[in-house]
ROLO-238331 format. One record per residue (C-alpha): residue number from 1; residue in one letter; chain; x, y, z. Coordinates in steps of 0.2 Angstrom, whole numbers, plus 2048, in hexadecimal, padded with zeros to 3 digits. Layout:
{r NUM, 'A', 'A', {X, Y, Z}};
...
// end
This chain:
{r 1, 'X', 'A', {716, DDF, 2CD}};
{r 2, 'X', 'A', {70E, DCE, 2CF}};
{r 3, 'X', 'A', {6FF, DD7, 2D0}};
{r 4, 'X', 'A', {701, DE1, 2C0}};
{r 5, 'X', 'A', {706, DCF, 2B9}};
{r 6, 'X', 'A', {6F9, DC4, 2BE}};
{r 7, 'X', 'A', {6ED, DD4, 2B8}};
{r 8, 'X', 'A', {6F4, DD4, 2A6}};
{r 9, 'X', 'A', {6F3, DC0, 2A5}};
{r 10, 'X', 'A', {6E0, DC1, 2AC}};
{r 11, 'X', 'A', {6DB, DCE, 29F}};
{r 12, 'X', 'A', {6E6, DC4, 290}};
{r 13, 'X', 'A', {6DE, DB3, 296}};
{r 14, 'X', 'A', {6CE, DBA, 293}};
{r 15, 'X', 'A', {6D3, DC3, 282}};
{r 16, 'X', 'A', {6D7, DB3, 27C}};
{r 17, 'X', 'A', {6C7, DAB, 283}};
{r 18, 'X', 'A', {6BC, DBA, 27B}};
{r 19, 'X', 'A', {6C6, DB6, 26A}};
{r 20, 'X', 'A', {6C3, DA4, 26A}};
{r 21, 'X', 'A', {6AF, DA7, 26D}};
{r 22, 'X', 'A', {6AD, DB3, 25F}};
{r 23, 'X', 'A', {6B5, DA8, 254}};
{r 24, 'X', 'A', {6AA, D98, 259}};
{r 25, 'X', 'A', {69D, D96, 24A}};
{r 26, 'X', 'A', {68F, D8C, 24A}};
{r 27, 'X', 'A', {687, D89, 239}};
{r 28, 'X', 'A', {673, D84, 238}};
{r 29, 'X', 'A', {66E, D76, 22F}};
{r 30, 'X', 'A', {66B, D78, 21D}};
{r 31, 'X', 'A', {679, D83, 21D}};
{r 32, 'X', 'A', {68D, D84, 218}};
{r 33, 'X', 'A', {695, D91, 21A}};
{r 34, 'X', 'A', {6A7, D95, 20F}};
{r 35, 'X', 'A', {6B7, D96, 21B}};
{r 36, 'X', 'A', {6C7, DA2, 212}};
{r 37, 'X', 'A', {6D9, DA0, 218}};
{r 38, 'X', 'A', {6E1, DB2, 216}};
{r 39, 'X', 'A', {6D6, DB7, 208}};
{r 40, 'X', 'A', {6D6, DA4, 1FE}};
{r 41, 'X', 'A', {6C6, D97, 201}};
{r 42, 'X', 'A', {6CC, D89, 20B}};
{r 43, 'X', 'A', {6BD, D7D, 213}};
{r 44, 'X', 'A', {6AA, D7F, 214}};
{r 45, 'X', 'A', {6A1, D7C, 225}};
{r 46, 'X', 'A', {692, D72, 226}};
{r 47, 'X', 'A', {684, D72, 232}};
{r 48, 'X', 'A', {68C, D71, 245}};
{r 49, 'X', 'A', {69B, D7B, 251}};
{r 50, 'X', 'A', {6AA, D80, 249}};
{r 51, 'X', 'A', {6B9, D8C, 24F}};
{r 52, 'X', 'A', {6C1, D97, 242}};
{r 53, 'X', 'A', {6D5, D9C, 243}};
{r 54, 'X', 'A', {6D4, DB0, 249}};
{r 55, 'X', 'A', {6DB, DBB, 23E}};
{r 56, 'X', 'A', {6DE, DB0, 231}};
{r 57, 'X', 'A', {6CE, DA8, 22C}};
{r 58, 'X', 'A', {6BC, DB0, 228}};
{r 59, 'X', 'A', {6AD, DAB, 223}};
{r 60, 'X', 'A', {6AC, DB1, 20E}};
{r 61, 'X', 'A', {69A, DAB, 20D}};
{r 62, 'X', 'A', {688, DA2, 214}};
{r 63, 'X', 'A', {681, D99, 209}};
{r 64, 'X', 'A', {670, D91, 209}};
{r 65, 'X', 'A', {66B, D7F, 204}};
{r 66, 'X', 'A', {65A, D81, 206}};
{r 67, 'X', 'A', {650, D7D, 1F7}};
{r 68, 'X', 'A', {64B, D91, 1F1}};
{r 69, 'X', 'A', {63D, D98, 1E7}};
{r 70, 'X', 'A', {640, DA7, 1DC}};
{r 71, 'X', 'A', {630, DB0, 1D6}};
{r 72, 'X', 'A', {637, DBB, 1C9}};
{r 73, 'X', 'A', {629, DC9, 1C1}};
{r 74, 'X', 'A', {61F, DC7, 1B2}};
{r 75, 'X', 'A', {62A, DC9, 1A2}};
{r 76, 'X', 'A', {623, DD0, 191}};
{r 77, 'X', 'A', {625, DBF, 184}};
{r 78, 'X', 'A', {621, DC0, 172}};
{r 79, 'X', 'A', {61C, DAD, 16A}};
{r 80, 'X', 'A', {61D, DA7, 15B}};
{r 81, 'X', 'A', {60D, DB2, 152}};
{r 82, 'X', 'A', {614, DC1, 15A}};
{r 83, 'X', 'A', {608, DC1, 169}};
{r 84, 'X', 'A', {60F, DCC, 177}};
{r 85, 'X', 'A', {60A, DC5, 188}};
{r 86, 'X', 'A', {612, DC6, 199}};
{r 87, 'X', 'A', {617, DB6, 1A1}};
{r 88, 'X', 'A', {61F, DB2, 1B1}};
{r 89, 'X', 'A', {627, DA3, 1B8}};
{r 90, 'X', 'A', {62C, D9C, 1C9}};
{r 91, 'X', 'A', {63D, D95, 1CA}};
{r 92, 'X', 'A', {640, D87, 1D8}};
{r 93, 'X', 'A', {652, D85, 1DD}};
{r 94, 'X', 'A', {660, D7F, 1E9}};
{r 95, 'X', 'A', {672, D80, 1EB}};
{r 96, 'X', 'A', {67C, D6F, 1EA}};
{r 97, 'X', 'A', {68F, D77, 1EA}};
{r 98, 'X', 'A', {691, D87, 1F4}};
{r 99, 'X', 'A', {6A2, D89, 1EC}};
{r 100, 'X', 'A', {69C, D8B, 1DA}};
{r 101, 'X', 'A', {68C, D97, 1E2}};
{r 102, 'X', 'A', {698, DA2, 1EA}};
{r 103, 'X', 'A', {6A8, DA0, 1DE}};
{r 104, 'X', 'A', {6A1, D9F, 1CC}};
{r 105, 'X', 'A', {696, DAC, 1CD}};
{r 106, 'X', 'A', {696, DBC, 1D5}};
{r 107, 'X', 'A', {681, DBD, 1D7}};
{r 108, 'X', 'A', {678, DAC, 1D6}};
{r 109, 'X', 'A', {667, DB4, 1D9}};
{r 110, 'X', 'A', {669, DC1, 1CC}};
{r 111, 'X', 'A', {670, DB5, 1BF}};
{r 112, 'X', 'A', {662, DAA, 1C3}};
{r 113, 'X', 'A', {654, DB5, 1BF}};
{r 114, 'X', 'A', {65D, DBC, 1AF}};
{r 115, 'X', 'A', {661, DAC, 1A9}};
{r 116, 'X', 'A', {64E, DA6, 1AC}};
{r 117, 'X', 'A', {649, DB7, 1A3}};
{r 118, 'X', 'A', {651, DB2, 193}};
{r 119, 'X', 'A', {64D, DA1, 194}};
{r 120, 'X', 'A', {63B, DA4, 195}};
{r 121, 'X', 'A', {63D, DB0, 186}};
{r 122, 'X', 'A', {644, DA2, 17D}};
{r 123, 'X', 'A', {637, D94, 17F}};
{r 124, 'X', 'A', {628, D9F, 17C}};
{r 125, 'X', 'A', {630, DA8, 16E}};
{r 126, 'X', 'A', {62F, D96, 166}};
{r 127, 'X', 'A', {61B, D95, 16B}};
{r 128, 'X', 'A', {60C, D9C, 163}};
{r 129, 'X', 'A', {600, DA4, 171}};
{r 130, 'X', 'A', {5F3, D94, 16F}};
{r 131, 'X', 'A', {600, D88, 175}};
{r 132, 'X', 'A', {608, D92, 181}};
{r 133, 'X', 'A', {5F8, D91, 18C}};
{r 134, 'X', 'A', {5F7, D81, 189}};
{r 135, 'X', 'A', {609, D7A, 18B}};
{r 136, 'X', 'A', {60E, D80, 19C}};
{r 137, 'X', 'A', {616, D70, 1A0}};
{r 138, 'X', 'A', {61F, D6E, 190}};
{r 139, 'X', 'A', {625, D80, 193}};
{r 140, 'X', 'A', {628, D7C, 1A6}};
{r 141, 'X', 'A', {633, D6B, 1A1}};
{r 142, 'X', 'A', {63F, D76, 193}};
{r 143, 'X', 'A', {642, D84, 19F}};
{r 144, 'X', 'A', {646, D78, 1AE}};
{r 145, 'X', 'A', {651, D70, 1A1}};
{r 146, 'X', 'A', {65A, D7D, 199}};
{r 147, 'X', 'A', {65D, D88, 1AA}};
{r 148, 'X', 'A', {662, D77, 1B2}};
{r 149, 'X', 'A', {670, D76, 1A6}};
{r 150, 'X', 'A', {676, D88, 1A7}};
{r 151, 'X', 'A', {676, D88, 1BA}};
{r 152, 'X', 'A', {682, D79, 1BD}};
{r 153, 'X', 'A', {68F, D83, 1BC}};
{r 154, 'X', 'A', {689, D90, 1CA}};
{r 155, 'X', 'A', {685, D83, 1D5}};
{r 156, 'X', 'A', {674, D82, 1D2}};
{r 157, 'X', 'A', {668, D74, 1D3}};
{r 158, 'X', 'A', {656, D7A, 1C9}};
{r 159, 'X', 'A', {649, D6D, 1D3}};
{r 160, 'X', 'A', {63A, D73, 1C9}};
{r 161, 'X', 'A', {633, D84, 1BC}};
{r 162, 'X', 'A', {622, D88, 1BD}};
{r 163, 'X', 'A', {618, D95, 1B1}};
{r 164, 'X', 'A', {60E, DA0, 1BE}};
{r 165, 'X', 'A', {604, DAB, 1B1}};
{r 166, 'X', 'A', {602, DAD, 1A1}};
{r 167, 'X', 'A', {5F9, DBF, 19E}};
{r 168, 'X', 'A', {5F4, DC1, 18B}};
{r 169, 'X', 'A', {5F0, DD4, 184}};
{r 170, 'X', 'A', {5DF, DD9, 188}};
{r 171, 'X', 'A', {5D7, DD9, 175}};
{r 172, 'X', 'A', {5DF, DC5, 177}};
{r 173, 'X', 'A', {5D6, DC2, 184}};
{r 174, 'X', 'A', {5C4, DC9, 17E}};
{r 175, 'X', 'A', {5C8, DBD, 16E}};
{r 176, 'X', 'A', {5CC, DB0, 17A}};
{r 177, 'X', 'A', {5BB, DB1, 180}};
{r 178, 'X', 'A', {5B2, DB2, 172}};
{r 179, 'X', 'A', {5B8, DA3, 16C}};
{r 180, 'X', 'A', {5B7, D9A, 17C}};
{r 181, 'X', 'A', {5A3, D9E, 17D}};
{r 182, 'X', 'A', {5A2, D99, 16C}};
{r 183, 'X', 'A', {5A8, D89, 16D}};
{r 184, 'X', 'A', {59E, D86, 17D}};
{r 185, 'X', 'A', {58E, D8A, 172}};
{r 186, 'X', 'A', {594, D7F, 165}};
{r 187, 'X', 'A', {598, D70, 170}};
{r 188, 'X', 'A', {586, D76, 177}};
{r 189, 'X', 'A', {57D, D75, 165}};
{r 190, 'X', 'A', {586, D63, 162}};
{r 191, 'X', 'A', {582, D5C, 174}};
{r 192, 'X', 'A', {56D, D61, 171}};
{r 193, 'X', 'A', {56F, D5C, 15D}};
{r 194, 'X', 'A', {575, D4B, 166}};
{r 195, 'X', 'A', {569, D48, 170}};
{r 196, 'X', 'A', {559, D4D, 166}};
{r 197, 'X', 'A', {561, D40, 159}};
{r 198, 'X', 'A', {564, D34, 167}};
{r 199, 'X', 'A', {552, D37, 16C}};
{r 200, 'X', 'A', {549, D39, 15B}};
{r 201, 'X', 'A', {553, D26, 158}};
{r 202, 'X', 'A', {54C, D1F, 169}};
{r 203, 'X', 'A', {53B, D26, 165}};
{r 204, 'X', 'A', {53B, D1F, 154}};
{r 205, 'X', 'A', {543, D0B, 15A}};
{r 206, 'X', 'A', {535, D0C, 167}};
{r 207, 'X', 'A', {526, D11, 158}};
{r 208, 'X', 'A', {52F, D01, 14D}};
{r 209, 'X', 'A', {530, CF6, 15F}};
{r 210, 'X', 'A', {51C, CFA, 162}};
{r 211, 'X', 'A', {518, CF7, 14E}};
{r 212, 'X', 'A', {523, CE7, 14E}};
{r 213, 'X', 'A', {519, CE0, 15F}};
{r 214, 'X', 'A', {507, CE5, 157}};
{r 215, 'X', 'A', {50B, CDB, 147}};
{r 216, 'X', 'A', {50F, CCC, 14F}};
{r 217, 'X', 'A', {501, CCD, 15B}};
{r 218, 'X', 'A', {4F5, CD1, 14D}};
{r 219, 'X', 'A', {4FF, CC1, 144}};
{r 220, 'X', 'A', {4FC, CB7, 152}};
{r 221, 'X', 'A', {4E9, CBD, 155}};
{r 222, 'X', 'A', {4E8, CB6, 142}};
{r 223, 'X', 'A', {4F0, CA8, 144}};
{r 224, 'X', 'A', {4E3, CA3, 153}};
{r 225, 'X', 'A', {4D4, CAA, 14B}};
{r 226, 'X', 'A', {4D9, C9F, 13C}};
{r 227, 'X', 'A', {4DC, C8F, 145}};
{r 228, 'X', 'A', {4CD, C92, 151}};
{r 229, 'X', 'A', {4C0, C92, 141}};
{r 230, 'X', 'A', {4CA, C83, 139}};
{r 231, 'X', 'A', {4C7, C79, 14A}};
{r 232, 'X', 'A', {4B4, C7F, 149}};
{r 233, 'X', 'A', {4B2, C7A, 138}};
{r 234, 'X', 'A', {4BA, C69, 13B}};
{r 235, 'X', 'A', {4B0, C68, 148}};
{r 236, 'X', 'A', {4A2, C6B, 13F}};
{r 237, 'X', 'A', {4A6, C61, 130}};
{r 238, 'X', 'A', {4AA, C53, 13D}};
{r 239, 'X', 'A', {499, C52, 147}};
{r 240, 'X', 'A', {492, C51, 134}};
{r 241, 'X', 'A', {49B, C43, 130}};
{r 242, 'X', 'A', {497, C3C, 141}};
{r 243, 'X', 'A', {482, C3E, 13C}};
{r 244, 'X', 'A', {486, C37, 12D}};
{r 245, 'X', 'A', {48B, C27, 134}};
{r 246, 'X', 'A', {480, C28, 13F}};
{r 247, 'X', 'A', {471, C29, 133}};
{r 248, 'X', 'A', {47A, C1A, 128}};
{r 249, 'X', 'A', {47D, C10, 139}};
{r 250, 'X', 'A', {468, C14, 13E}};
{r 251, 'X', 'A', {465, C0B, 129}};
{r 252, 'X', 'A', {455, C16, 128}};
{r 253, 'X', 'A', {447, C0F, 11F}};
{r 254, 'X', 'A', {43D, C1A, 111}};
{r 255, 'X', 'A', {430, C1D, 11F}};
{r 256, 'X', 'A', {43B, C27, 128}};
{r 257, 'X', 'A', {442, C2F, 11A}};
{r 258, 'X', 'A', {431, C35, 113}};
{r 259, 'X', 'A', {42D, C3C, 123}};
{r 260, 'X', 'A', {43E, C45, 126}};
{r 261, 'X', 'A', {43A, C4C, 112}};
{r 262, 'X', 'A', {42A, C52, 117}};
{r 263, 'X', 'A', {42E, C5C, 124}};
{r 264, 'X', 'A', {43C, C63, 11A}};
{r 265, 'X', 'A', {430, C69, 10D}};
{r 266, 'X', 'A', {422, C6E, 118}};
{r 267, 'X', 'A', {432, C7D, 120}};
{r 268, 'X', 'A', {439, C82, 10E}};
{r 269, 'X', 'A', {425, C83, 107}};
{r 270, 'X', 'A', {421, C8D, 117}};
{r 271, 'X', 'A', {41B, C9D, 10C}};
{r 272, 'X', 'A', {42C, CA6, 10A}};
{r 273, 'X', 'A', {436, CA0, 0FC}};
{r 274, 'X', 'A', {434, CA6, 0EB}};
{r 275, 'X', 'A', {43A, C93, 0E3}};
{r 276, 'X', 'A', {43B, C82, 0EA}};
{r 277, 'X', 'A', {445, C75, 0E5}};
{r 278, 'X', 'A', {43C, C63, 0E9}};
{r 279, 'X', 'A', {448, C54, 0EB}};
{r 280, 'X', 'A', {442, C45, 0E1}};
{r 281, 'X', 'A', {43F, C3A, 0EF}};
{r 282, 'X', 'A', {435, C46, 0F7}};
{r 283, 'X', 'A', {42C, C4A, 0E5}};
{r 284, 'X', 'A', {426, C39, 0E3}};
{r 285, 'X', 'A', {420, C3B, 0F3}};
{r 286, 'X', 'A', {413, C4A, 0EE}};
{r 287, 'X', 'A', {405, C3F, 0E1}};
{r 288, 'X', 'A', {3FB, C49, 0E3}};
{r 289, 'X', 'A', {3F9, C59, 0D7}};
{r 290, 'X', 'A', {3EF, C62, 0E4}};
{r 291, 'X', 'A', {3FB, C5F, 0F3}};
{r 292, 'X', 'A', {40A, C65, 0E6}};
{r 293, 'X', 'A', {401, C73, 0E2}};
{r 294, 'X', 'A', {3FD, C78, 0F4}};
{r 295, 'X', 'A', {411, C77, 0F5}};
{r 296, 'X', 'A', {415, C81, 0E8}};
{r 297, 'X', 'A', {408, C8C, 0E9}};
{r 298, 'X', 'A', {402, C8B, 0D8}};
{r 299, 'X', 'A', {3F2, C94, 0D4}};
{r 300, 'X', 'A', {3F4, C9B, 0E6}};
{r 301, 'X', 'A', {3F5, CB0, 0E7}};
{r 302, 'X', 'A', {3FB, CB0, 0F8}};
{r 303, 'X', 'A', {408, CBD, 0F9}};
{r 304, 'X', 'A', {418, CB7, 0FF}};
{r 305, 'X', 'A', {41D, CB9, 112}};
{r 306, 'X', 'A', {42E, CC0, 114}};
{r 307, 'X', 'A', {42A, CC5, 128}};
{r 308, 'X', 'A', {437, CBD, 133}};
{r 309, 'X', 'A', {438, CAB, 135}};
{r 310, 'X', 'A', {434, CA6, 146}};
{r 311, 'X', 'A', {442, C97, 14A}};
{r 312, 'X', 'A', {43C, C88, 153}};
{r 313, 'X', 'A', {445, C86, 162}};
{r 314, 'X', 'A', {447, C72, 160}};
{r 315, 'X', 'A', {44B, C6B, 151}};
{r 316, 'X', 'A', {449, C5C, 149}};
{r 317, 'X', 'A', {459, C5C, 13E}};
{r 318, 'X', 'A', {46A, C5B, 148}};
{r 319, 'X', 'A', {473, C5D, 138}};
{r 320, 'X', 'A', {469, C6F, 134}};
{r 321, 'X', 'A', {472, C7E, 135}};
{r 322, 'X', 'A', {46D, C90, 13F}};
{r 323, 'X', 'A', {466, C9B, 134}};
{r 324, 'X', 'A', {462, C8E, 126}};
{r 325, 'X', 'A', {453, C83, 121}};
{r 326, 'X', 'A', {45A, C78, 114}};
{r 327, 'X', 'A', {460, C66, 115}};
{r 328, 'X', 'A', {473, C66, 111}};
{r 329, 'X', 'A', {47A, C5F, 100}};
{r 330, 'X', 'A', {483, C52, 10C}};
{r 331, 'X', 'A', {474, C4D, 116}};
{r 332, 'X', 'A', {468, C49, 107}};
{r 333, 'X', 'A', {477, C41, 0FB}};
{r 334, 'X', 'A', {478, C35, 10D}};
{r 335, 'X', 'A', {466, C33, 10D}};
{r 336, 'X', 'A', {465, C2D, 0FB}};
{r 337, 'X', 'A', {472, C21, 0FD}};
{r 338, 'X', 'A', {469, C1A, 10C}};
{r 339, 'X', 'A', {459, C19, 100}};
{r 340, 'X', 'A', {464, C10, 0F2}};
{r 341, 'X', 'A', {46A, C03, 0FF}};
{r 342, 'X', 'A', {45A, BFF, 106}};
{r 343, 'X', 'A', {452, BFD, 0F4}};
// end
């Protein structure tokens, strides 16, 4: 009997042990699991070791709070200009009260993706197809909104919505295209109209620039041309004026001037001018009809010599100018006053 008894207490001893291991839980982290008392919730386990009551407790549900991602198919959306396209959305989402995911709604997944279904219906149906494509994230921030709002009660924390695609018809598409290369042309056309005009101005303030630098060069080539003769003819005039006084600071006397007015009518009565014009000093010089005559070349047929005139290399004359063989106006106005003073 003692050994029937010790037998039975052995084998209930390890009954109760084998009980209490299988009700031993150990929940992961990120995790809570949903504890029922006899059918009615009572406690939710978070990560770590619990021990459940046998027979009377259970485990109703494991729920995950891990941040999920629910890629639902493409759904068939018609906007605002009746344009039917099929658009899907990626749906970021986490549970943040187990109780209300398991309690307040009997499929938290399913009710997601339907909800997200109609909601996408919803704001696109309020779109036309132009800014659909180009308003994801004004689509993404209503839908995030709007699914955030409906999903409190289920527990449900909506992190972020994301539009995947947006997939027009196909003769959509082709349009598409079409317009796309031709604005590209046409941003084409304005780019090269731009930059002929850019170049066509460039080229033409360049022409202006080089005009503009010509004139005042040929101005200023004037200008040193002009000042360069007037410095000659003052110097001229002034080396005049300097023989002038010269001759009135030498007070000639008739001798001289006799002399100096023969030799000035023996180079304009040299055979080559056609009319003479004699000074009268020097005419009271010539008494004699014969050696005016001679002068003049009266009664004379010699034919008149127009060869060229061979220049004397050393004048007597500083006052004389190249290429002339007259005494200036200046010179014999000078002379005659000398003549008056000395009379």
């Amino acid at each position: 009997m003692e050994a029937v008894k010790i037998t039975l207490l052995t084998l209930l001893a390890l009954a109760v042990i084998a009980i209490i291991i299988r009700n031993i839980r150990i929940v992961p982290q990120n995790h809570s699991y949903l504890i029922e008392f006899l059918g009615k919730y009572r406690k939710s386990w978070q990560a770590g070791i619990h021990v459940k009551i046998p027979f009377l407790e259970r485990v109703s549900a494991k729920v995950s709070l891990k941040e999920q991602v629910y890629d639902y198919p493409p759904q068939t959306v018609i906007t605002k200009d009746n344009v039917s396209i099929d658009i899907n959305a990626v749906v970021f989402a986490k549970v943040f009260d187990p109780y209300k995911s398991v309690y307040n709604i009997e499929d938290s997944f399913i009710g997601l993706e339907n909800l997200s279904a109609t909601t996408l219906r919803n704001v696109v149906g309020e779109m036309e197809l132009d800014e659909c494509l180009s308003s994801r994230e004004k689509i993404n921030a209503q839908m995030q909104e709007a699914l955030d709002d409906a999903t409190d009660e289920w527990g449900i924390k909506v992190r972020r919505v994301e539009i995947k695609d947006i997939n027009p018809p196909r003769e959509i598409e082709d349009a598409m295209t079409k317009q796309m290369k031709a604005e590209r042309e046409k941003r084409q056309a304005i780019l090269e109209a731009e930059a002929h005009k850019e170049s066509v101005t460039k080229v033409a303030e360049g022409d202006k620039a080089a005009k503009v630098l010509a004139a005042e060069a040929e101005r200023e080539a004037k200008i040193a041309i002009a000042e360069g003769e007037a410095k000659a003819i003052e110097a001229t005039y002034n080396a005049q004026a300097r023989g002038l006084e010269a001759l009135q600071k030498a007070k000639i006397d008739n001798s001289v001037l006799y002399l100096r007015g023969l030799d000035a009518l023996k180079e304009v009565a040299d055979g080559r001018a056609t009319k003479i014009f004699v000074p009268t000093d020097i005419a009271s010089v010539l008494t004699s009809a014969g050696a005016i005559g001679e002068a003049l070349g009266v009664g004379d047929a010699t034919t008149i010599d127009k060869s060229p005139k061979i220049e004397e290399s050393n004048r007597l004359d500083p006052t004389a100018r190249e290429g002339r063989s007259y005494i200036t106006e200046e010179v014999q106005n000078t002379v005659s006053e000398i003549e008056v003073d000395n009379q």
